[in-house]
C-alpha positions in Angstrom: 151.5 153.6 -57.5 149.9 157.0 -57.8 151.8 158.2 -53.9 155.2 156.9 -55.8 154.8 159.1 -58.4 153.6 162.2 -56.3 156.5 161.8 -54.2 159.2 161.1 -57.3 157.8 164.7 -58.7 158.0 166.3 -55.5 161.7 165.2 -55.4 163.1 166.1 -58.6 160.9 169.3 -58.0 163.4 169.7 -55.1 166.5 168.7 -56.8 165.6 171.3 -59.2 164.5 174.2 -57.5 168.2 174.1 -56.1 169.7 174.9 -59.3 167.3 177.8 -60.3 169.3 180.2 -58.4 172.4 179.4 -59.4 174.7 181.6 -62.3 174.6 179.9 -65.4 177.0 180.0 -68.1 176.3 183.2 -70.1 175.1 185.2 -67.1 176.7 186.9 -64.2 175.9 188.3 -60.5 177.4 191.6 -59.1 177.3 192.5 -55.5 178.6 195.3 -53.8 181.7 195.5 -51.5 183.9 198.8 -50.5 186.8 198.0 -53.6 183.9 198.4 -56.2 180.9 195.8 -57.6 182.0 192.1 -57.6 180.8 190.7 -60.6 180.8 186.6 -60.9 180.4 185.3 -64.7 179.5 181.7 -65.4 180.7 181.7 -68.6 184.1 182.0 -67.6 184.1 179.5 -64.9 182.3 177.1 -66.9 184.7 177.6 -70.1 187.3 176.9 -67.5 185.4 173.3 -67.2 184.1 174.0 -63.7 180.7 173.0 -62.7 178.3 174.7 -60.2 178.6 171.9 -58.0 182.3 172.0 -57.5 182.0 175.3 -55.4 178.1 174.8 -54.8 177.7 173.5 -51.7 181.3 172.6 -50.6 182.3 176.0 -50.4 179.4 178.3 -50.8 176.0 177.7 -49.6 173.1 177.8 -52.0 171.3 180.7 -50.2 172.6 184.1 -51.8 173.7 186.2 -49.0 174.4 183.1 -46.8 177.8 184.4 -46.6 179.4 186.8 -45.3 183.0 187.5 -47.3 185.9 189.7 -46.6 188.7 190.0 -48.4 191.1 188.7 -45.9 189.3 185.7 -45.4 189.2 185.2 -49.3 192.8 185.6 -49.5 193.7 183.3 -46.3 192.0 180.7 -48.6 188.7 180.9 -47.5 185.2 181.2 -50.8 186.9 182.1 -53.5 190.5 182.0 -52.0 190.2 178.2 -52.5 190.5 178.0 -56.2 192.3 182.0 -56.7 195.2 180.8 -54.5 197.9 181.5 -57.1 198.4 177.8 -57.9 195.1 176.5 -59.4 193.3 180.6 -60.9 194.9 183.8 -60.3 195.9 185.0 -56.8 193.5 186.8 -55.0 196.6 188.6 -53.4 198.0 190.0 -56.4 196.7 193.9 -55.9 197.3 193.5 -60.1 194.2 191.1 -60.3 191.5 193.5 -58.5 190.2 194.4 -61.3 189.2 191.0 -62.3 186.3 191.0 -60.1 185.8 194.3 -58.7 184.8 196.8 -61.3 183.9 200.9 -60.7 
């Protein structure tokens, strides 16, 4: 009973652990790139009813840095390109929504 136990708290350990790095609502992560800081808000996804784990790990790895993004990948429909496509969120095409995510 006792090696059932150790090994159940090891595994939602795990399952957890995954999570800590993620944005929550509320919060937000910049990064760098040559059009200005990126910044990714939580809050606005989630208000938008989308979980971590719709992007987190289908499209994005949980490893920050795991990926390397350019802009024409993005808007050939590749990380963020998926969802900003014009259809579903704004198009990551439209030179009028830069600003959206990359700030000076």
């Amino acid at each position: 009973m006792n090696r059932f136990l150790v090994v159940m708290t090891l595994l939602i350990g795990f399952a957890l652990a995954g999570n800590a790095g993620a944005v929550p609502a509320g919060k937000t992560v910049a990064w760098d790139s040559p059009m200005g800081k990126v910044v990714f808000d939580g809050k606005i996804h989630a208000d938008k009813g989308i979980k971590c784990t719709d992007c987190h790990t289908k499209i994005f790895k949980m490893k920050k840095g795991a990926a390397e993004m350019k802009m024409a990948d993005i808007n050939g429909g590749k990380f963020c390109g998926e969802c900003h496509n014009g259809t579903r969120a704004f198009a990551t095409k439209d030179q009028t929504s830069c600003v959206r995510c990359h700030k000076k």
